[in-house]
Every structure is written in C-alpha cells, then in structure tokens.
C-alpha positions as CSV (number, residue, x, y, z in Angstrom):
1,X,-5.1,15.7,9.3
2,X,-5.0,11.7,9.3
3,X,-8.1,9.7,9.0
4,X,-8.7,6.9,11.9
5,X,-9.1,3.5,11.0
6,X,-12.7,3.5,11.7
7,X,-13.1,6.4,8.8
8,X,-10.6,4.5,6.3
9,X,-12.9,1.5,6.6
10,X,-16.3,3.4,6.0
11,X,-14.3,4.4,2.6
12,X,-12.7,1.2,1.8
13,X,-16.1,-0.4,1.8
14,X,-17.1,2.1,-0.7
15,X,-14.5,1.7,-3.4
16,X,-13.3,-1.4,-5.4
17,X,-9.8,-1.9,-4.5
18,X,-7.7,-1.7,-0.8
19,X,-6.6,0.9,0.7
20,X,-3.6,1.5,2.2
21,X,-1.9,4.1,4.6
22,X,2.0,3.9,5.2
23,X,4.9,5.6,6.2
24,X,7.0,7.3,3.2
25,X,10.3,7.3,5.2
26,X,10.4,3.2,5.4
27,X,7.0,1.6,3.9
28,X,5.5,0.7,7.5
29,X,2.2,-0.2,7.3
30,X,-0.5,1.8,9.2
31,X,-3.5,0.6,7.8
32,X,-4.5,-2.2,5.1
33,X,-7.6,-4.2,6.2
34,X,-8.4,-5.4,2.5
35,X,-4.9,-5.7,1.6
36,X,-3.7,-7.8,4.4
37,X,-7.3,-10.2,3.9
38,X,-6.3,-10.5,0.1
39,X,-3.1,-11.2,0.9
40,X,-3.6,-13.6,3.9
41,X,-2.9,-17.5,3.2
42,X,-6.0,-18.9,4.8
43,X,-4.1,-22.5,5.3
44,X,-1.4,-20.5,7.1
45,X,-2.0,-21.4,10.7
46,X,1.3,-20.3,12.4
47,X,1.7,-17.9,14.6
48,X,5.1,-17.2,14.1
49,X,4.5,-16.0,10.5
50,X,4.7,-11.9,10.8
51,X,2.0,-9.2,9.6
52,X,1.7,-7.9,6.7
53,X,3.8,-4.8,7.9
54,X,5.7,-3.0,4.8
55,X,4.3,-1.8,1.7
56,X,8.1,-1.4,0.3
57,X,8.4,-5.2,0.4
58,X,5.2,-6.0,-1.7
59,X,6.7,-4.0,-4.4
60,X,8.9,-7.5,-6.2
61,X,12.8,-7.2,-5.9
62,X,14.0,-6.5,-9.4
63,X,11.1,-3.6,-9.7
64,X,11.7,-1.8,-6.3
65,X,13.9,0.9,-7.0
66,X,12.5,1.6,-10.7
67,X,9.0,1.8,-9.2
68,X,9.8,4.1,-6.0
69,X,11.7,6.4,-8.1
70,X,8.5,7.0,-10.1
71,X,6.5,7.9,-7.5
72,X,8.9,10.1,-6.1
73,X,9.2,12.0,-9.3
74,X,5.5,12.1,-10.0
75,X,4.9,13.1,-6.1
76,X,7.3,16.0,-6.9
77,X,6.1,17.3,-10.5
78,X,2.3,15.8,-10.0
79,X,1.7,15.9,-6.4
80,X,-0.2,12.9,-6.9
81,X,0.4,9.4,-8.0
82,X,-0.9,6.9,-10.5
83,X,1.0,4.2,-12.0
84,X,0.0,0.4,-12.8
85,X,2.7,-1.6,-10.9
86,X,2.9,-5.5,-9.5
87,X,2.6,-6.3,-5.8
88,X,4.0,-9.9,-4.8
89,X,2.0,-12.0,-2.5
90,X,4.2,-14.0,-0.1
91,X,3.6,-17.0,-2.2
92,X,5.7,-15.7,-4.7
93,X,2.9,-15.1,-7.4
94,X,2.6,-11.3,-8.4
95,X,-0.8,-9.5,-9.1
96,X,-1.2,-6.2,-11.5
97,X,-2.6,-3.2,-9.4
98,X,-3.3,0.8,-10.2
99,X,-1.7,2.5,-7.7
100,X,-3.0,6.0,-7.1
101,X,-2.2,7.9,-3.8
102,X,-0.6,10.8,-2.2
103,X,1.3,12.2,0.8
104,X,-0.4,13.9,3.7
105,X,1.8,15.2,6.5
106,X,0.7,14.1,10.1
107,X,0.4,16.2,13.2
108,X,3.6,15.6,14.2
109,X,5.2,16.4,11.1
110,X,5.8,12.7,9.5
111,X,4.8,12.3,5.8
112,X,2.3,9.4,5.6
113,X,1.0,8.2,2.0
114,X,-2.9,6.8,1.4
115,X,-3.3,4.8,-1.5
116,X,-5.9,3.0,-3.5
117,X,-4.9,-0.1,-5.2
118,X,-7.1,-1.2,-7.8
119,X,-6.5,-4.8,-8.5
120,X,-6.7,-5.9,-12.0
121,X,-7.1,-9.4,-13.0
C-alpha cells in the first residue's frame, strides 16, 4: 500500500534527511518536499526552469550506471538498500548522502521505491 503525501510529510518532519518516493522503471519523481527545497536555487525566478522531476538524473553522470547497478543487486540479495552515494545539485556542485530505501509495489502493480537520504556534510 503507498503512503499519501500528507503521511510522507508527517514522517519527513520526523527524521533528519529527505525523503523521497519514485518510480523504479524511469526515476520519476512522486514525492520529495525536502529534496526539491534543498535543492531549489532561491535566486532562480524563471518559470521556465522545470521541477525537480527524476531521481535518476541527481545521481552525477560518470557514477550512474555503477550506482544503479548497486542497488539493484543489493534490492535482489538484501531486499533493502543502503549505500553512501553523491547527488548533483543543478549548479553542478555534488553533496554526499546515505541512501537507504526499498521497493513497494503499488495497487496497480508498479514498483515504486521510498527512500531516506541522509545528507552528510
């Protein structure tokens, strides 16, 4: 069963990190209140400038593929995930985060991963 957004926010004001819920199959963001405020340019004043809308594409080029195949592997053999990995802020600057989530399978049948990132300075 999926949690509403209302119920992810009562926890997300309880732990010290962001969460996150996203599709599996492509990284589309469902829900990420902290992580789209922490990664928000407050001088950015455009309208034109899209969402925050895939997790895939916080994940920085060159570390992508090496980093997805991890959690696939420890989603398979684990059933859970926690790794330390970088996210890149649109800037360009990266940030360390511990990464710990896992895969809950909706209503109709789509595999959606909640995460907690723990940011680390």
């Amino acid at each position: 069963m999926s949690m509403t957004a209302e119920e992810m926010q009562i926890i997300e004001d309880l732990v010290p990190g962001a969460i996150v819920k996203y599709r599996k199959e492509d990284g589309k963001i469902l829900y990420s209140k902290r992580l789209e405020n922490l990664f928000e340019d407050p001088q950015d004043i455009d309208d034109e400038v899209k969402p925050l809308d895939n997790f895939y594409s916080l994940i920085p080029d060159r570390e992508r593929e090496r980093v997805l195949d991890m959690m696939n592997s420890q989603l398979e053999f684990l059933h859970c995930i926690t790794l330390n990995m970088r996210l890149a802020e649109p800037e360009g600057r990266c940030c360390l985060c511990e990464y710990r989530g896992n895969i809950v399978k909706s209503e109709n049948d789509e595999e959606l991963m909640y995460a907690l990132l723990i940011f680390k300075e």
